[in-house]
Backbone as CSV, one residue per row, in Angstrom:
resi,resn,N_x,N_y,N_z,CA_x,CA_y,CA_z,C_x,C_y,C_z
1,UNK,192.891,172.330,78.124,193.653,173.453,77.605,195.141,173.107,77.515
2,UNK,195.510,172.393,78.779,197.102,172.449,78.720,197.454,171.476,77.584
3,UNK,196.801,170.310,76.962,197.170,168.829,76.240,196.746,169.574,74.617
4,UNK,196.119,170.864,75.038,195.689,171.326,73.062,197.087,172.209,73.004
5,UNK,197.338,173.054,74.667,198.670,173.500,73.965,199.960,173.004,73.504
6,UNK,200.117,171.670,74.643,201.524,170.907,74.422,201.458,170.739,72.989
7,UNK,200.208,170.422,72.147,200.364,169.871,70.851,200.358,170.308,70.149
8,UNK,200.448,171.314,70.519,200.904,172.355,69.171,202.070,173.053,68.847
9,UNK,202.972,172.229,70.247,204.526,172.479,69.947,204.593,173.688,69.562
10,UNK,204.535,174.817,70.208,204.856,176.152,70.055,206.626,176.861,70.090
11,UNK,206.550,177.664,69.186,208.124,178.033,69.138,208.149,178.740,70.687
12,UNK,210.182,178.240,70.952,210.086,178.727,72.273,209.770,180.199,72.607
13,UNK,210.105,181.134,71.448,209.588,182.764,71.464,208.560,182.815,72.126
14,UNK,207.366,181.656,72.161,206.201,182.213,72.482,205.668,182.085,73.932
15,UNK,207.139,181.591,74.511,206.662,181.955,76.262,207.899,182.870,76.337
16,UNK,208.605,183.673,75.787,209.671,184.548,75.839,209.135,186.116,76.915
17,UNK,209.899,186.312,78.027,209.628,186.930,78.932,210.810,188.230,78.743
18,UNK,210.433,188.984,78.103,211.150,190.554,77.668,211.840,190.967,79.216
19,UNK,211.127,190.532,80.698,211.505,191.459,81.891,212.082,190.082,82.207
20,UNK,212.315,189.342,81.920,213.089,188.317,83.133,214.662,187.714,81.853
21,UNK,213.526,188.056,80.331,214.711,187.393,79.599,214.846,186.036,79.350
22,UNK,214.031,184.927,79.715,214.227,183.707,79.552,212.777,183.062,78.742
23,UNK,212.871,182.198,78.484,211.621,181.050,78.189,210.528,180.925,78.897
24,UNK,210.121,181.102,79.359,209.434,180.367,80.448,208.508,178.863,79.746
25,UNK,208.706,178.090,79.043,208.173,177.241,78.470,206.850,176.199,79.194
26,UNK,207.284,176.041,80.266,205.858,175.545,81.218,205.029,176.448,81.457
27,UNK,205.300,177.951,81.149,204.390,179.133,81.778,203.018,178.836,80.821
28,UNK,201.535,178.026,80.576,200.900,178.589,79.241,200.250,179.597,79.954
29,UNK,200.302,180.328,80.661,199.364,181.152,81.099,200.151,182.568,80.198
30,UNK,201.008,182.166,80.321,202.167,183.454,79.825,201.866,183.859,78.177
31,UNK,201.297,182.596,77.390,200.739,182.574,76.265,199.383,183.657,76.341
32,UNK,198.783,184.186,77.168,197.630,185.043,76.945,198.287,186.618,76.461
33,UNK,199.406,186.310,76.871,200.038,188.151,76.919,200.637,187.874,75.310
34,UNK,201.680,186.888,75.314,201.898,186.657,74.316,201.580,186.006,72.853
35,UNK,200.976,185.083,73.219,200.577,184.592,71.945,198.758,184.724,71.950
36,UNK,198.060,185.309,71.961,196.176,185.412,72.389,195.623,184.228,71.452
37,UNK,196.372,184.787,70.164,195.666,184.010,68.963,195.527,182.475,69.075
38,UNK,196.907,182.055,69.786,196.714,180.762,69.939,195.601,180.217,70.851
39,UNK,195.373,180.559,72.154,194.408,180.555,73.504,193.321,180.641,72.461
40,UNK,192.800,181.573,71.682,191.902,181.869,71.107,190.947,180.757,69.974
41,UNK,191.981,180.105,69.708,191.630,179.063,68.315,191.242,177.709,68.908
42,UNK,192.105,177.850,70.593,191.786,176.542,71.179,190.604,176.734,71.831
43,UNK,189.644,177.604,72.285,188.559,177.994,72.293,187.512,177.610,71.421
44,UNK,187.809,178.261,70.138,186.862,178.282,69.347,186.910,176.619,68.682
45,UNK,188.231,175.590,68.676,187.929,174.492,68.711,187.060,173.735,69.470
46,UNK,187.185,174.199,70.491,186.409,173.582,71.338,184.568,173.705,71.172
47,UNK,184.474,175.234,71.303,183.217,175.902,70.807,182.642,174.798,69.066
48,UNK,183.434,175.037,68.525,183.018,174.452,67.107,182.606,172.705,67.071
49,UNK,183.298,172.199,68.414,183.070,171.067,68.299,181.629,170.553,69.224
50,UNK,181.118,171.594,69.556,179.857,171.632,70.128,179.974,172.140,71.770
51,UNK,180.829,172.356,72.218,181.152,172.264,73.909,180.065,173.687,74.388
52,UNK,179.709,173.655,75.423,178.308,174.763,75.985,179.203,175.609,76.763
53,UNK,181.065,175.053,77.189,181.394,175.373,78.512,182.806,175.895,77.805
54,UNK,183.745,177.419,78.315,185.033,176.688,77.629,185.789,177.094,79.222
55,UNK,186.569,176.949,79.545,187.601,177.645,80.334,189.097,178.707,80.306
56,UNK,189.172,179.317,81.412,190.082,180.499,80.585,191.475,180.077,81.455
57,UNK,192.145,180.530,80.165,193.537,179.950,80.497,194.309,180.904,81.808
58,UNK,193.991,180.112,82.564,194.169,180.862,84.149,194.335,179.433,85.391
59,UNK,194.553,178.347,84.701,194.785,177.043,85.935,195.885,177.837,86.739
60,UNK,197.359,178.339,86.735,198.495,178.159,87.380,198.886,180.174,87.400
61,UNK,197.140,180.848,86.913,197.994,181.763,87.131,197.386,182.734,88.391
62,UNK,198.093,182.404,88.954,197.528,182.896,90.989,199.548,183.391,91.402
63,UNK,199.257,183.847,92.005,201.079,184.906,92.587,201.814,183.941,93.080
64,UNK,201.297,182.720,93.477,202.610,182.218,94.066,202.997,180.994,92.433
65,UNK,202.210,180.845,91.908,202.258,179.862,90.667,203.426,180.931,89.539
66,UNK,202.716,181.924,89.249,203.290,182.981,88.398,204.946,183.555,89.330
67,UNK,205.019,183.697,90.032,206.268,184.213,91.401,207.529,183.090,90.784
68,UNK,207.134,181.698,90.553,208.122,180.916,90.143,208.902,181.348,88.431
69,UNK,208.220,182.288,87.936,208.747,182.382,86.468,208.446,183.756,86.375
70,UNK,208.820,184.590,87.711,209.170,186.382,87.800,208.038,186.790,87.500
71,UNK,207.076,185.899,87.112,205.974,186.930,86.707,205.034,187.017,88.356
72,UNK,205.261,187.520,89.218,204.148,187.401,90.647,203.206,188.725,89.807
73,UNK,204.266,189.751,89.576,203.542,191.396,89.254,202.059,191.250,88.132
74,UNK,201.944,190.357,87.728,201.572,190.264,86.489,200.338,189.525,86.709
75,UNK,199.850,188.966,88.030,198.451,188.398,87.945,197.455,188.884,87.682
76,UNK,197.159,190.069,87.762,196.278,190.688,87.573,196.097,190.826,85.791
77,UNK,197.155,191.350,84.735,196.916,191.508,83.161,197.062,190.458,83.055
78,UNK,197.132,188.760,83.165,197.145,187.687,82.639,195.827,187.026,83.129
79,UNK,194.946,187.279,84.126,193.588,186.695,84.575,192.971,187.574,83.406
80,UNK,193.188,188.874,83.584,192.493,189.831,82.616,192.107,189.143,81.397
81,UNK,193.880,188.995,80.903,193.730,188.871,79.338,192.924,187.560,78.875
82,UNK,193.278,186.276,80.207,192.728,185.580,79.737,190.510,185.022,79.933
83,UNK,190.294,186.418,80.816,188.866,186.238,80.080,188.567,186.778,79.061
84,UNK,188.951,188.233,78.670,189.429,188.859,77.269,189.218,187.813,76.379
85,UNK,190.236,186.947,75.974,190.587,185.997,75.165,189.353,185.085,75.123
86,UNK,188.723,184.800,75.888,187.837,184.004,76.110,186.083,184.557,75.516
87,UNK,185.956,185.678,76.095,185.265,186.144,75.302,184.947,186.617,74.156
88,UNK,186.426,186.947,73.731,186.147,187.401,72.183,185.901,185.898,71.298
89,UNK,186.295,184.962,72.057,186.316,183.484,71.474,184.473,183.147,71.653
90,UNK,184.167,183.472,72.317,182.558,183.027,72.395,181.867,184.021,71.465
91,UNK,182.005,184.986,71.445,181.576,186.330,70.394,179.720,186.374,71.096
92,UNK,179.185,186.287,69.975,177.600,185.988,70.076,177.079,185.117,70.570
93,UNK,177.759,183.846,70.725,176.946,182.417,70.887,176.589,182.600,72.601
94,UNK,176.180,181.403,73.352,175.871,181.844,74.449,176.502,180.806,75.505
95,UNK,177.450,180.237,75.224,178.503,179.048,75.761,178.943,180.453,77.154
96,UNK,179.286,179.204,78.239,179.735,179.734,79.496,181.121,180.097,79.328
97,UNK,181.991,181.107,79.978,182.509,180.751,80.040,183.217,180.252,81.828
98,UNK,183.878,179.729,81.874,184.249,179.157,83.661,185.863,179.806,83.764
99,UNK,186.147,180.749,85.005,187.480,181.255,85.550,187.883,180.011,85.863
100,UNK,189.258,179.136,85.090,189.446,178.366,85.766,190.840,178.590,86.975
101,UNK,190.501,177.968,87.838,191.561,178.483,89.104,191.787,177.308,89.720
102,UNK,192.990,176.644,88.994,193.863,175.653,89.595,195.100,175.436,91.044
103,UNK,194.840,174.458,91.252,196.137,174.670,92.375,196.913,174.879,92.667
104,UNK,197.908,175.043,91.596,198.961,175.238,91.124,200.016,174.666,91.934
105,UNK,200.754,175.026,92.149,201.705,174.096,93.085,201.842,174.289,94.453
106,UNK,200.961,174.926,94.982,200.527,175.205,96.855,199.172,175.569,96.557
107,UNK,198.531,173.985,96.880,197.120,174.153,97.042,196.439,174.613,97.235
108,UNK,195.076,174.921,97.046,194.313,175.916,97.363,193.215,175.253,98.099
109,UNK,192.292,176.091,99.085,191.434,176.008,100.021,190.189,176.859,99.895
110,UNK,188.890,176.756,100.229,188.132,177.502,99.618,187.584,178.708,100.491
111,UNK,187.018,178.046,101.788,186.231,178.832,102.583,186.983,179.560,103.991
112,UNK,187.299,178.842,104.606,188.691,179.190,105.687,189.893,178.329,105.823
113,UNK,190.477,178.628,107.200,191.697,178.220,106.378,191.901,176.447,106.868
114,UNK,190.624,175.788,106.877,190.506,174.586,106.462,189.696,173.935,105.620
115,UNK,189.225,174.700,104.441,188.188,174.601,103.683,188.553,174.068,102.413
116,UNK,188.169,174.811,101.073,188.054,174.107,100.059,188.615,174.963,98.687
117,UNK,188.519,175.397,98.422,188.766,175.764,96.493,189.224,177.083,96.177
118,UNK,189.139,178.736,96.722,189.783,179.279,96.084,190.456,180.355,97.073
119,UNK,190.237,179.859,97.609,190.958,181.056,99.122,192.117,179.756,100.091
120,UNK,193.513,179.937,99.885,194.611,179.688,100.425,194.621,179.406,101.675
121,UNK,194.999,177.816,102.074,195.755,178.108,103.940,196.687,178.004,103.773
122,UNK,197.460,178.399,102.838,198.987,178.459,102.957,199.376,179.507,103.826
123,UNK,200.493,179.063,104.934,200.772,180.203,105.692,201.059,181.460,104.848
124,UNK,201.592,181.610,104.018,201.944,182.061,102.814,200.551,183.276,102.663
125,UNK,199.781,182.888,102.586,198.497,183.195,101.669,198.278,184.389,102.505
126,UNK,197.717,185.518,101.115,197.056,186.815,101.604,195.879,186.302,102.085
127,UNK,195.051,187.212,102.791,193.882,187.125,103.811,192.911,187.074,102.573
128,UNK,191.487,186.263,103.256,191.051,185.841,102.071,189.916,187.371,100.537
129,UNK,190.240,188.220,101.583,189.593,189.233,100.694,190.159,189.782,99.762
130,UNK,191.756,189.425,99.513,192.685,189.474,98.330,191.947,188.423,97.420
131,UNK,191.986,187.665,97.893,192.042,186.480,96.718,190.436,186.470,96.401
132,UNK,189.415,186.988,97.116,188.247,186.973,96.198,188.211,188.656,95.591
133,UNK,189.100,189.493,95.891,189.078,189.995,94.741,189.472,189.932,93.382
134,UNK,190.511,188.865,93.190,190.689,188.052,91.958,189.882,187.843,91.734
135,UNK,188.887,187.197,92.189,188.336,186.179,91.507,186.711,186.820,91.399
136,UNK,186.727,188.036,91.945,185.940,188.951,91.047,186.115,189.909,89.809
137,UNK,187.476,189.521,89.908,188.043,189.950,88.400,187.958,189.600,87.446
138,UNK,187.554,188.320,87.899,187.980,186.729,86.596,186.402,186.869,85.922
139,UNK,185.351,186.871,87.225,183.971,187.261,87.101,183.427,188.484,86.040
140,UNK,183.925,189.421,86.811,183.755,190.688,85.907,184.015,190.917,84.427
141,UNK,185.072,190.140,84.426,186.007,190.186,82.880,184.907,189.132,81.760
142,UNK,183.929,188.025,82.938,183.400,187.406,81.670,183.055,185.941,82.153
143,UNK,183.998,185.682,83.490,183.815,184.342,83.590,182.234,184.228,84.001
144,UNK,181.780,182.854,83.725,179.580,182.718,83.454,179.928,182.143,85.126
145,UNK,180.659,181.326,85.965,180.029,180.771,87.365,181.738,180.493,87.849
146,UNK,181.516,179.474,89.006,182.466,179.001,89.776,182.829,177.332,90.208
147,UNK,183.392,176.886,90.152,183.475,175.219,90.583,184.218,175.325,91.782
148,UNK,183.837,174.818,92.894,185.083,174.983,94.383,185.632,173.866,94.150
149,UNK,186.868,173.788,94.471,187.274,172.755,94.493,187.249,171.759,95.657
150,UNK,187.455,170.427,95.951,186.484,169.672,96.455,186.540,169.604,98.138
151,UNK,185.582,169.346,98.807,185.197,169.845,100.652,184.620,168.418,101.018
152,UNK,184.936,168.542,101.862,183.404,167.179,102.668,182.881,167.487,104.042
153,UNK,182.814,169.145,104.127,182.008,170.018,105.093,181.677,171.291,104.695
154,UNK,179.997,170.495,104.453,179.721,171.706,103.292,178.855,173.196,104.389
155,UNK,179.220,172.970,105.860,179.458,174.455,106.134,180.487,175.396,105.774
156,UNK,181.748,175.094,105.173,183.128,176.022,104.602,181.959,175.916,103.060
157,UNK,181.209,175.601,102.409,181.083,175.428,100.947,179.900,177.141,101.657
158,UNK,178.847,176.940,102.329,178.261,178.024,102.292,179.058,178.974,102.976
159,UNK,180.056,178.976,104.122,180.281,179.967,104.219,181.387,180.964,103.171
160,UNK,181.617,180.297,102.438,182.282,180.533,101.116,181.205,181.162,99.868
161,UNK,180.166,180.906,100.013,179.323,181.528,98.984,178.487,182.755,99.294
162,UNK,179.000,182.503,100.909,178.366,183.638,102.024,179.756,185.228,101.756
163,UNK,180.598,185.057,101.398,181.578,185.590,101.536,182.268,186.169,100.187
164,UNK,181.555,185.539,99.279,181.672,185.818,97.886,180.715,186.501,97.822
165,UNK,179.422,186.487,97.989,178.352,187.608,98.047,178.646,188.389,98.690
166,UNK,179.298,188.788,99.622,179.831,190.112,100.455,180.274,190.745,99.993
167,UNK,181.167,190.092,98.763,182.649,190.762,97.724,182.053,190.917,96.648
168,UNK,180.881,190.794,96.360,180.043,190.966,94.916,180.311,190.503,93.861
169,UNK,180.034,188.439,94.064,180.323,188.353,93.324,179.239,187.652,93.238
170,UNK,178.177,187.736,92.081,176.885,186.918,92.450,176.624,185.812,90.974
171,UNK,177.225,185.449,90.676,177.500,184.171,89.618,177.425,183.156,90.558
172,UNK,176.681,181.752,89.499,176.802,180.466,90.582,177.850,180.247,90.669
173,UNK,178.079,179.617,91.954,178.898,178.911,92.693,178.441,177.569,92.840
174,UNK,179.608,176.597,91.926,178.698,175.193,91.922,179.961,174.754,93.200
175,UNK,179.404,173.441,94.269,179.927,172.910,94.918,180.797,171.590,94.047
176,UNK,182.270,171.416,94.363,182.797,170.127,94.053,183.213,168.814,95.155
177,UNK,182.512,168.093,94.821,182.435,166.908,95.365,183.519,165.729,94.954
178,UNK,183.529,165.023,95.882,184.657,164.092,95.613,184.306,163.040,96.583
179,UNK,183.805,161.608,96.615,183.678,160.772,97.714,184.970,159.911,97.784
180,UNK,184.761,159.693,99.559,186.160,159.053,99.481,186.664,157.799,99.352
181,UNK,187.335,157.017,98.530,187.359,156.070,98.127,188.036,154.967,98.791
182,UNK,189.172,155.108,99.456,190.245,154.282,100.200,190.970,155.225,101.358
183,UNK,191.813,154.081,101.942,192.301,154.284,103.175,193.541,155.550,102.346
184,UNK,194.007,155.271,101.631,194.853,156.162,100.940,194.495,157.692,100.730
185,UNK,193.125,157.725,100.752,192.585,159.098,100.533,192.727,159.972,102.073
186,UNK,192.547,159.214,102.987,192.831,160.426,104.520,194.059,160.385,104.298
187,UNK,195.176,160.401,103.634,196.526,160.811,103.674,196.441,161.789,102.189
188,UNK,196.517,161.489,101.471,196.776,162.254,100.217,195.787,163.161,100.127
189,UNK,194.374,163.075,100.447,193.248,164.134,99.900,194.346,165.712,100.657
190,UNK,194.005,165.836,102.171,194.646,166.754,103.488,195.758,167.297,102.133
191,UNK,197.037,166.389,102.041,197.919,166.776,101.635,197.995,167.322,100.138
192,UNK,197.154,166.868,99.477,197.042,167.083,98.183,196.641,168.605,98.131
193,UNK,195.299,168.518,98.869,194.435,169.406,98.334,194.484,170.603,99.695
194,UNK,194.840,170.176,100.946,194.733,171.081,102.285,192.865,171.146,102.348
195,UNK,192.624,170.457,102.797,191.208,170.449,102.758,191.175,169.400,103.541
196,UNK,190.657,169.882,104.886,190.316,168.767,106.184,189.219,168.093,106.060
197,UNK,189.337,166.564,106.683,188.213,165.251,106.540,187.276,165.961,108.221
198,UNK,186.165,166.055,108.070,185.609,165.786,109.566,185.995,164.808,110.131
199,UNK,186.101,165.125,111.413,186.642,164.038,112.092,185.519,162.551,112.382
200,UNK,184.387,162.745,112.114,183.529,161.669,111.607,183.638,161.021,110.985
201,UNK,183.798,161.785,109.712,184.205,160.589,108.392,185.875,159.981,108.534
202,UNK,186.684,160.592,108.876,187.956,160.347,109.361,187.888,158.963,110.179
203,UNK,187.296,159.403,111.496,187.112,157.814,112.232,186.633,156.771,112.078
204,UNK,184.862,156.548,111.281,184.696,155.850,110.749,185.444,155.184,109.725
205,UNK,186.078,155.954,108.787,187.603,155.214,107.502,188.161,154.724,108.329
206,UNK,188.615,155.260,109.385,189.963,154.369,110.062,189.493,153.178,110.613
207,UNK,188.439,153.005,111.584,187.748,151.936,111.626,187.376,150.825,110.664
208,UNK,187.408,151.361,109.855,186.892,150.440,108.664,187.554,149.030,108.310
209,UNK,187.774,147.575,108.105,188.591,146.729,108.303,188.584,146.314,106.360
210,UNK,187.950,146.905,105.199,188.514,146.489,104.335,188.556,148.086,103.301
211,UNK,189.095,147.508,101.958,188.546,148.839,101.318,187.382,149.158,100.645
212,UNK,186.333,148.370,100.518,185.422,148.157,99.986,184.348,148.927,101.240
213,UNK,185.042,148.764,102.515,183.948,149.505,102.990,184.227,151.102,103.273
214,UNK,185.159,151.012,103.421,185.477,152.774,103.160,185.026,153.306,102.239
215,UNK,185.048,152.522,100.753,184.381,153.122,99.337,183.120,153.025,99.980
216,UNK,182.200,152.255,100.551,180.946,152.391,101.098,180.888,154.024,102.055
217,UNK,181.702,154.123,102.743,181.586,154.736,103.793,181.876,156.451,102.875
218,UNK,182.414,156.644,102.218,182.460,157.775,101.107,181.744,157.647,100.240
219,UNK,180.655,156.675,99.732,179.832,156.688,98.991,178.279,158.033,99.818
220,UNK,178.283,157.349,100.828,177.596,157.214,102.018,177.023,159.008,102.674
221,UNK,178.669,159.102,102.757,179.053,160.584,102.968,178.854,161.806,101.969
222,UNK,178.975,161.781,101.290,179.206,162.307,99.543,177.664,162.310,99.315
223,UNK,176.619,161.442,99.369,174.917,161.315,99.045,174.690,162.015,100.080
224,UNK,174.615,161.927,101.296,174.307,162.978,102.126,175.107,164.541,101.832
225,UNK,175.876,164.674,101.421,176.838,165.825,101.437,175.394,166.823,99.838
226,UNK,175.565,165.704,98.802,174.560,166.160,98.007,172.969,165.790,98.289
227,UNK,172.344,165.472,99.060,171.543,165.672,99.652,170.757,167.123,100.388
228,UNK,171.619,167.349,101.168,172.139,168.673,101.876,171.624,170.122,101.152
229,UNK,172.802,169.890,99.899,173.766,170.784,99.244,171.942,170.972,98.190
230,UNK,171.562,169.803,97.857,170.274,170.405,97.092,169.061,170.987,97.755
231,UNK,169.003,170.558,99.170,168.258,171.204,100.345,168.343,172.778,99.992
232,UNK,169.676,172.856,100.205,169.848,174.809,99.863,169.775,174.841,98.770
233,UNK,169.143,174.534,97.562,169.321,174.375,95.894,170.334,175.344,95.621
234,UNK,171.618,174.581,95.497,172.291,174.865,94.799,172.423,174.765,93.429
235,UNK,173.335,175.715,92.704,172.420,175.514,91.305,172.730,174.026,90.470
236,UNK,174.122,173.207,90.386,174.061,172.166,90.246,175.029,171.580,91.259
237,UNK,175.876,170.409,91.240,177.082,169.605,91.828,177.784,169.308,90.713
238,UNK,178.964,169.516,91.372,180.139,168.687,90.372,180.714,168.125,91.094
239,UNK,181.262,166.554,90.362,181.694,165.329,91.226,183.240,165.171,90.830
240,UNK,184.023,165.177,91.442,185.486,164.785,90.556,185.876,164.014,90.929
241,UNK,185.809,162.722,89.389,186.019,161.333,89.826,187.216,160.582,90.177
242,UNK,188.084,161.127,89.431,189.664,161.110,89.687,189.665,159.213,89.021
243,UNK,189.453,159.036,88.511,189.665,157.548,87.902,188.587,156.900,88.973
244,UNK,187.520,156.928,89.529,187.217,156.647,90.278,185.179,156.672,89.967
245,UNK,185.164,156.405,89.008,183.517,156.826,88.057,182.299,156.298,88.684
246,UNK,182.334,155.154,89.231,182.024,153.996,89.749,180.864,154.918,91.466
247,UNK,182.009,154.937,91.793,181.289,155.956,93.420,180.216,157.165,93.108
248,UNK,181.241,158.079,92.096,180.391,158.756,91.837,178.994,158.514,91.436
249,UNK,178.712,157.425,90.487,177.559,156.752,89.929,176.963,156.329,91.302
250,UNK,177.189,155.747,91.831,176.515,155.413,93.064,175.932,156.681,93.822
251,UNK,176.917,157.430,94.321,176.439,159.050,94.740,175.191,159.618,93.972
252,UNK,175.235,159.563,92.982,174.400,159.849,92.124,172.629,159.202,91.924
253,UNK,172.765,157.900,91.860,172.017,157.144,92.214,171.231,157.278,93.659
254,UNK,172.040,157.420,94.453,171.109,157.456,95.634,170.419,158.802,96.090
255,UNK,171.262,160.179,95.499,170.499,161.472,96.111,169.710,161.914,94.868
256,UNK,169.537,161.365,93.724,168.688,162.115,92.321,167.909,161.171,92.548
């Protein structure tokens, strides 16, 4: 979504903010209020070019993402508009569509407040029954399921799907996976994403004396993790490879 909007070089009017008065030019979420038609065409490009899946222009728009460009008040009519937008873009056909809910610039966490994908440990962060009422909004309005973003303790993945059914939200919930690849990943994953390593897989990496076996040792972890995860049939997995295709294929290989 964001690389169809950069390219279309939009006049600056069209992130123009009437209550703050300025540009907001990085805002595209701000494009659902203002410009629909555009969100709309990049949809139906997508749709036309065969895609089953589209996503709604909602990566960066959560209160503390939107708070940086005055808009905090406004999460609620911009998730709105943008399943709105999304649906009128699918019309009849029967393409998904997916709430997408990015990290925006203070990561997100899913299940508690050392977990995974859409509920906050930012000290910062409302308690997590705010934020799945968003994201029964996003649901309601149209979105077809959920992707968490990625865990490697997939008790926070059910008790997260345990907790979304409480809040009524009964669309799949696919688990996201990520195996861990290098010694570099117990520093950046934590920090990147706020999403804690068990301290199992943690010690074994550190132990580890090359990088080839850590990629073993997250290969390893990740097949059992989807192993597990199809035990409770979940409805599918998603793997995020991050330049990294190779593991995943392996992951893959060993639990299908």
């Amino acid at each position: 979504m964001g690389t169809m909007i950069q390219s279309m070089r939009l006049e600056e009017g069209a992130y123009y903010d009437s209550r703050t008065q300025t540009n907001e030019t990085s805002c595209n979420e701000l494009l659902n209020l203002n410009r629909p038609e555009v969100i709309e065409s990049i949809h139906r490009a997508y749709l036309e070019a065969g895609a089953d899946i589209i996503e709604t222009n909602t990566f960066c728009a959560n209160r503390f993402s939107l708070a940086e460009y005055g808009l905090g008040e406004d999460v609620r009519r911009i998730n709105l508009a943008g399943c709105e937008i999304a649906r009128r873009a699918r019309g009849g056909s029967e393409a998904w569509i997916a709430g997408d809910i990015g990290p925006g610039n203070e990561s997100l966490s899913l299940a508690t407040r050392v977990g995974d994908a859409t509920y906050r440990e930012h000290a910062e962060a409302p308690n997590m029954e705010s934020d799945l009422q968003f994201l029964k909004q996003k649901i309601d309005k149209g979105a077809s399921y959920v992707v968490t973003q990625l865990f490697y303790d997939n008790e926070k993945y059910y008790a997260f799907v345990e907790a979304c059914r409480k809040a009524g939200i009964t669309c799949p919930i696919i688990p996201g996976l990520k195996p861990l690849s290098s010694s570099k990943d117990l520093e950046t994953i934590p920090q990147t994403f706020h999403v804690d390593i068990p301290k199992e897989l943690a010690q074994a990496a550190a132990k580890a004396t090359s990088q080839t076996e850590i990629k073993d040792i997250g290969i390893n972890w990740a097949t059992e993790q989807t192993k597990d995860l199809l035990k409770h049939q979940v409805p599918v997995v998603h793997y995020y490879t991050l330049t990294r295709p190779e593991a995943v294929a392996k992951v893959v290989e060993n639990a299908f």
